[in-house]
C-alpha positions as CSV (number, residue, x, y, z in Angstrom):
1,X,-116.1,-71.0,-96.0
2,X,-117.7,-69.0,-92.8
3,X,-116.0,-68.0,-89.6
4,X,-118.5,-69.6,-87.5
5,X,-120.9,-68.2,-84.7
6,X,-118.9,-70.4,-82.5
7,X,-115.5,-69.1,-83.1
8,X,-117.0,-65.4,-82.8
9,X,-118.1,-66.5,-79.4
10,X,-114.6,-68.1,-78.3
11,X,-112.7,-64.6,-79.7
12,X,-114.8,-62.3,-77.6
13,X,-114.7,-64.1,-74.9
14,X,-110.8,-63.5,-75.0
15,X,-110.9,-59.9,-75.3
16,X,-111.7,-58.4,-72.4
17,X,-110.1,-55.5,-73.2
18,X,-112.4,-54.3,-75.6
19,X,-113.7,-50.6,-75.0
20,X,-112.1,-50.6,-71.7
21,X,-108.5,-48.9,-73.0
22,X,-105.2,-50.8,-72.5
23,X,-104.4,-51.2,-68.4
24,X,-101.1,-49.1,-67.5
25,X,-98.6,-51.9,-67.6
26,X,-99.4,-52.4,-71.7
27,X,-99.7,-48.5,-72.1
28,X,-96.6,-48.1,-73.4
29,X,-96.3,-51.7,-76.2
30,X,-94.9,-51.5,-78.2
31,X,-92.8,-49.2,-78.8
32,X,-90.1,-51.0,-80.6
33,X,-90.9,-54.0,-83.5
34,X,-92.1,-56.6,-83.4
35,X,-90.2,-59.5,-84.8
36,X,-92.8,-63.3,-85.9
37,X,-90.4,-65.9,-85.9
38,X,-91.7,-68.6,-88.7
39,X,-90.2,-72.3,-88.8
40,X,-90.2,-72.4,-91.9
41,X,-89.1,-71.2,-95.4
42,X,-90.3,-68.0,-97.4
43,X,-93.1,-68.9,-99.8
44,X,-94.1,-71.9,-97.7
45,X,-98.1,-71.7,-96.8
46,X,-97.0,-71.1,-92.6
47,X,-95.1,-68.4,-94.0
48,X,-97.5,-66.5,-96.2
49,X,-100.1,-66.9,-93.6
50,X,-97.9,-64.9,-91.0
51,X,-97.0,-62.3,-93.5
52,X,-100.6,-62.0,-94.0
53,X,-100.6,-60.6,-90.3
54,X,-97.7,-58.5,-90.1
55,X,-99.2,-55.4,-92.5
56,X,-102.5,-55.5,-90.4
57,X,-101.0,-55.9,-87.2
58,X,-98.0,-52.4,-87.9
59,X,-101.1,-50.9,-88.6
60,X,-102.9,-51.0,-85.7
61,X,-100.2,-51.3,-82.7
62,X,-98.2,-48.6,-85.3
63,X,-95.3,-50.4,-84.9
64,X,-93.3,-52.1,-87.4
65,X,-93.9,-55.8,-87.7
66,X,-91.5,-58.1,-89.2
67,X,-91.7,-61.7,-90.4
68,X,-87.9,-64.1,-89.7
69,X,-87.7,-67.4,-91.5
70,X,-85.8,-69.8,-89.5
71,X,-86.4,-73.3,-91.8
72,X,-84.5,-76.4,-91.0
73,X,-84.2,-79.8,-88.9
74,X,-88.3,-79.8,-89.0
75,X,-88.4,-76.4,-87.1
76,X,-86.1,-77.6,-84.0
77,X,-84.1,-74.3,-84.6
78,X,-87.2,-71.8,-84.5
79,X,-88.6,-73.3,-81.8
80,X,-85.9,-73.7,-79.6
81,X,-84.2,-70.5,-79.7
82,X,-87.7,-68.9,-79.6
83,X,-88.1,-70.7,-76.6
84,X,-84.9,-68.6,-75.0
85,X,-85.9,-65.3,-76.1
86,X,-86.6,-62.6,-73.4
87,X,-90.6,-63.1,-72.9
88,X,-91.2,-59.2,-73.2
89,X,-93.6,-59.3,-76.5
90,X,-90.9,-58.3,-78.9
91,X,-90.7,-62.4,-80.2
92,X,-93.6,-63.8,-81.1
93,X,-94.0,-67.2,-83.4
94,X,-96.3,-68.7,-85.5
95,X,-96.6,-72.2,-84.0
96,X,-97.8,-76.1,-85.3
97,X,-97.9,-79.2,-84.3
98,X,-94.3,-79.3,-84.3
99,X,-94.3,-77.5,-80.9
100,X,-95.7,-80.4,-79.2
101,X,-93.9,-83.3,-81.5
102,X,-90.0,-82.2,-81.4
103,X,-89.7,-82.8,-77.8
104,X,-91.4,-86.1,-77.9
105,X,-89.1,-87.3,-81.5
106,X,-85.8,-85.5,-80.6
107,X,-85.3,-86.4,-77.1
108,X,-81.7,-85.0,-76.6
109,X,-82.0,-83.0,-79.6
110,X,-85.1,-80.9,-78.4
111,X,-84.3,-78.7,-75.2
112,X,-87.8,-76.9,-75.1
113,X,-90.9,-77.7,-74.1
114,X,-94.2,-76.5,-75.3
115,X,-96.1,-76.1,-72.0
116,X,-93.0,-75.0,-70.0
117,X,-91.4,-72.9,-72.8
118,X,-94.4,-71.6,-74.7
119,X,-97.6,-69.1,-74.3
120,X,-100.0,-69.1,-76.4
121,X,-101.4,-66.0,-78.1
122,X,-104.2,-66.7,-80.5
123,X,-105.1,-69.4,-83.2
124,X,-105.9,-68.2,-86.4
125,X,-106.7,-71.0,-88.3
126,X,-107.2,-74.8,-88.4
127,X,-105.5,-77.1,-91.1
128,X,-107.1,-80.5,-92.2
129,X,-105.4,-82.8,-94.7
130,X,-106.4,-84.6,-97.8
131,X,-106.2,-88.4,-98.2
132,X,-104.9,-88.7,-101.9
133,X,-104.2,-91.7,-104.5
134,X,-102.9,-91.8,-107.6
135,X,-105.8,-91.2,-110.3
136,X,-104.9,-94.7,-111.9
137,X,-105.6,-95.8,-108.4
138,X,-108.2,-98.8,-108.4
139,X,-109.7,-97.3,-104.9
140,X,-112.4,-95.1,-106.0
141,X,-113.5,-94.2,-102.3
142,X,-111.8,-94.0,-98.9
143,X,-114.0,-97.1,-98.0
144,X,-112.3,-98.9,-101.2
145,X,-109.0,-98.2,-99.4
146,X,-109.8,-99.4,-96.0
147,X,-111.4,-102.9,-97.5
148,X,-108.0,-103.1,-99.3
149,X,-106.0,-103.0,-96.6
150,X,-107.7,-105.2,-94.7
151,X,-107.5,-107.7,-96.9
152,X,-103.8,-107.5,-97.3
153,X,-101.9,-106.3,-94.3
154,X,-99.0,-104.3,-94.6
155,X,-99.4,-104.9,-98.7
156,X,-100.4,-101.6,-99.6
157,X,-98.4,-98.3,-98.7
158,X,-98.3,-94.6,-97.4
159,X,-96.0,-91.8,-98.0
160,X,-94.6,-88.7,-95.9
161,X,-92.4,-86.4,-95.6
162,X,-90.3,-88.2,-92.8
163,X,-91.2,-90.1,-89.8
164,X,-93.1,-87.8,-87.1
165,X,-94.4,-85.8,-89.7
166,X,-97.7,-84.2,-89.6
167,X,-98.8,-86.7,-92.5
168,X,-97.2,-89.4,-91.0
169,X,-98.8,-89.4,-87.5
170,X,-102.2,-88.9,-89.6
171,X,-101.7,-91.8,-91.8
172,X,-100.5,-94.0,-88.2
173,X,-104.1,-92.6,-86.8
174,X,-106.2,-93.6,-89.9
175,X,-104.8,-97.2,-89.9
176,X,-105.4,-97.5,-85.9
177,X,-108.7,-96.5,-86.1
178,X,-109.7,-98.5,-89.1
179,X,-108.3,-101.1,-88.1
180,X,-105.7,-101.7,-91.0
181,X,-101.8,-102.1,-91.7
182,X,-100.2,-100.5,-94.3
183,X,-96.2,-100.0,-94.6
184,X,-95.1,-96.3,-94.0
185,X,-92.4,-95.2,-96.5
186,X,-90.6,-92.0,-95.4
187,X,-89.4,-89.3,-98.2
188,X,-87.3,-86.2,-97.3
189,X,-89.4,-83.9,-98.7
190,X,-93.8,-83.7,-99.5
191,X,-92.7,-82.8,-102.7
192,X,-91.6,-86.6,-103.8
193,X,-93.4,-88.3,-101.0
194,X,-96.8,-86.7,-103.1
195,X,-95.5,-87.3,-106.7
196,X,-94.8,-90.6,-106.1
197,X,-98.4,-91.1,-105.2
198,X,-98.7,-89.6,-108.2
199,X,-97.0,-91.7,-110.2
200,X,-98.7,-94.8,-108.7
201,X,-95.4,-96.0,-106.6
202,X,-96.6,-95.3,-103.4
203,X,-100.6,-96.1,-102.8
204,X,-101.5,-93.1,-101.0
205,X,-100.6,-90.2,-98.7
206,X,-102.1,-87.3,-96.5
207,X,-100.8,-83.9,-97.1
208,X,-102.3,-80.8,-96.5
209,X,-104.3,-78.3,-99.3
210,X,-101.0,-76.6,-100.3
211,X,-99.3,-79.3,-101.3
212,X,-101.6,-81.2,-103.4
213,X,-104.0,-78.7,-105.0
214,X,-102.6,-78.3,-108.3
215,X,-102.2,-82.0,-108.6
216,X,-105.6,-82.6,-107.8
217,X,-106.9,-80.0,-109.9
218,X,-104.8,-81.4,-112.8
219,X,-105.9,-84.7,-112.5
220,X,-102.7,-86.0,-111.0
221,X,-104.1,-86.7,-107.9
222,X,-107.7,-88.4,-106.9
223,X,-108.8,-86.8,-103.7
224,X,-110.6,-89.9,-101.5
225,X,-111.6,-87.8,-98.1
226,X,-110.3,-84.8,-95.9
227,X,-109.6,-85.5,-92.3
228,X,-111.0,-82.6,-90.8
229,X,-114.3,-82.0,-89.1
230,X,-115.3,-80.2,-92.6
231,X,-114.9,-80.8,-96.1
232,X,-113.1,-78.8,-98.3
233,X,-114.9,-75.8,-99.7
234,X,-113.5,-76.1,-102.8
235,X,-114.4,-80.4,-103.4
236,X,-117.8,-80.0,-101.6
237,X,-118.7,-84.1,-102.6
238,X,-115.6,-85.3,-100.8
239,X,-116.5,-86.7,-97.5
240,X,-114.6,-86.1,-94.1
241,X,-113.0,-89.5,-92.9
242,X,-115.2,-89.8,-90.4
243,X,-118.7,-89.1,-92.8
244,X,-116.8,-92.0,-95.1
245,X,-116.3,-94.5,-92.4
246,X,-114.1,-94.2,-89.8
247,X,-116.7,-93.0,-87.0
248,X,-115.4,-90.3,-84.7
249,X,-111.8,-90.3,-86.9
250,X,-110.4,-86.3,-87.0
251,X,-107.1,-85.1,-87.2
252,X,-106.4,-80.8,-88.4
253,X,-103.3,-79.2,-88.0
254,X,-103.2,-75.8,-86.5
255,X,-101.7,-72.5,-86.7
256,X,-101.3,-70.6,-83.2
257,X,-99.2,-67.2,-82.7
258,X,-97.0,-67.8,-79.6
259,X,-94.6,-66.3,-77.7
260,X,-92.1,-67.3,-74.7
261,X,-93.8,-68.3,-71.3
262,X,-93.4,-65.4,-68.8
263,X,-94.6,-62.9,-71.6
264,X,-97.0,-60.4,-69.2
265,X,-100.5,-60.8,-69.5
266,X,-101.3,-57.7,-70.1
267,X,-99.2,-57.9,-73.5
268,X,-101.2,-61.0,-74.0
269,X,-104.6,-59.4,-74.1
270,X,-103.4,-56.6,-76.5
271,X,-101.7,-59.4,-78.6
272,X,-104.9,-61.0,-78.4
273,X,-107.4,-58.7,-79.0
274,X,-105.5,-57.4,-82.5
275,X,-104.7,-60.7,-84.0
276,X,-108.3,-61.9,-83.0
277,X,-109.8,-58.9,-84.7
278,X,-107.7,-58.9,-87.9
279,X,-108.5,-63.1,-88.2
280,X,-111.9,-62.1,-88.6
281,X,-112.2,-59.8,-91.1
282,X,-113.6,-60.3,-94.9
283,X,-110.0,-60.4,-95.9
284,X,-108.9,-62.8,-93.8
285,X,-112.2,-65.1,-95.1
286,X,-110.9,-64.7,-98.4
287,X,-107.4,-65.4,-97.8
288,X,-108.5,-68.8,-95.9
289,X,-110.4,-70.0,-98.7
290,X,-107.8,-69.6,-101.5
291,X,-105.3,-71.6,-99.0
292,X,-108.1,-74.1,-98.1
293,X,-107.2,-73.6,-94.4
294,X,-110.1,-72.9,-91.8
295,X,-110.4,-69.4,-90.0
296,X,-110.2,-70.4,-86.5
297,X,-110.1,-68.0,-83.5
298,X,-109.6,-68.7,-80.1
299,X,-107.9,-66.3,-77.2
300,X,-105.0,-67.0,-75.1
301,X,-106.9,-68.1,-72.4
302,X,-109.0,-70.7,-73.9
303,X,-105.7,-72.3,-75.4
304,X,-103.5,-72.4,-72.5
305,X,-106.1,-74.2,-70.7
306,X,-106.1,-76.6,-73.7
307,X,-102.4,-77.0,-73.9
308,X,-102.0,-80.4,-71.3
309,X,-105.2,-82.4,-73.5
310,X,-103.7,-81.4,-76.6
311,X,-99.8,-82.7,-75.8
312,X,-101.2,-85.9,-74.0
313,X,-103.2,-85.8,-77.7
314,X,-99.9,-85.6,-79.7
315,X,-97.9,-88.3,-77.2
316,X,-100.5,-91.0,-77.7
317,X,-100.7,-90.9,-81.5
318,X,-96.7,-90.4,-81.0
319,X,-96.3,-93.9,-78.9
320,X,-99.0,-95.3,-81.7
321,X,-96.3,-95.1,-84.2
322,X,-93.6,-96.5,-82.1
323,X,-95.2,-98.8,-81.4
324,X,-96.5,-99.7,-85.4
């Protein structure tokens, strides 16, 4: 796994601040902690990458850095009282998907919005997902799959971790652009929506690295595509959806530090120029490649001027299931 020439490129270009010093407004952040808000549980692989940060990060803004779990209802807590915090670059959170989908699934619920409540800071990495059957499973490749469900509509089925999820949305995206039908069965947690996969109950699922390694690696799983733009380092001979025939088909998660809109610019650049410079260091590399999650570094700059295609992104494949 490389951090490529490209991402180099996008991560200088957001850090202007380089060699000229910190302008006067920044001069004097921190000087208090900082406090990463994580939607998430301890142990889980969002929070173990943003822990990853916080010892790098104390070191070089020499201020203390602290990591706060805040798990439950899918992240909704996290995000929205994130949302509300004062935007002075003492609240910072690492961000997925979910800041784009909880306003879209929990209208009512949901009081925040990611372009109007949200900044972004920098990504750090990019997170595809693996298309996975049970090892009994008669479908040997992803194209087996697809011919399979074509043949029997709505016959064969997926699992997730609850409607809206990261692996559902995926698995409503595959189908679309294959042109197949397959019947989505929600779980409550990726734990039993994978080992039923497992078990030859469901007939397949995407999940991310994390939560199907071991069972791949232990032969419980049979790993049929990834559906990212690369293949997994560590299964080299498993194609990309798209390389095993769904043409232009990609779908990655993603892991962005962000903070509450109004945050001063100046804070951002600093923010910027240190997570940007810790993502791409040997460590870093090394911790990507043991979570099989793909060093990706882009400023704040480049993403906020991304923020409108990728939410019109989320809301299409979002109405795709609805409407499924």
């Amino acid at each position: 796994m490389t951090i490529t020439r490209r991402s180099l490129l996008k991560a200088a270009s957001a850090l202007p601040l380089i060699g000229l010093g910190r302008p006067s407004f920044a001069a004097q952040y921190p000087s208090r902690p900082i406090r990463i808000v994580v939607p998430a549980s301890a142990a889980t692989s969002i929070d173990v990458t943003a822990r990853f940060f916080t010892e790098p990060l104390s070191k070089r803004l020499n201020t203390p850095v602290v990591v706060e779990n805040k798990p439950g209802t899918g992240g909704l807590i996290a995000y929205t009282s994130t949302a509300k915090t004062e935007p002075d670059g003492y609240t910072l959170m690492l961000a997925g998907i979910p800041m784009y989908l909880l306003p879209l699934l929990s209208k009512g619920t949901a009081t925040f919005d990611a372009q109007a409540d949200f900044t972004p800071v920098t990504r750090v990495a990019r997170v595809s997902l693996g298309v996975v059957v049970s090892p009994e499973s008669p479908y040997q490749t992803l194209d087996d799959l697809i011919q399979a469900m074509k043949k029997n509509p709505n016959q064969l089925t997926y699992s997730s971790q609850g409607v809206g999820s990261t692996a559902h949305l995926c698995c409503v995206l595959f189908t679309h652009m294959s042109d197949t039908k397959a019947q989505h069965i929600p779980y409550k947690s990726t734990t039993t929506a994978t080992t039923d996969v497992a078990a030859g109950r469901i007939t397949f699922t995407t999940q991310t690295a994390p939560a199907v390694l071991g069972l791949i690696e232990s032969n419980k799983l049979r790993l049929l595509a990834v559906t990212g733009d690369k293949r997994w380092e560590r299964f080299p001979d498993v194609p990309t959806v798209a390389e095993a025939g769904v043409p232009g088909f990609e779908l990655s998660s993603w892991l962005d530090f962000v903070a509450p809109k109004g945050t001063p610019e100046p804070i951002l650049q600093v923010l910027t120029r240190e997570f940007s410079a810790i993502a791409m260091t040997p460590e870093y590399k090394e911790f990507c490649s043991k979570q099989i999650i793909f060093p990706d570094v882009v400023g704040y700059q480049e993403l906020a001027g991304q923020m409108p295609a990728e939410a019109d992104k989320w809301k299409k494949i979002v109405e795709l299931a609805q409407a499924a």
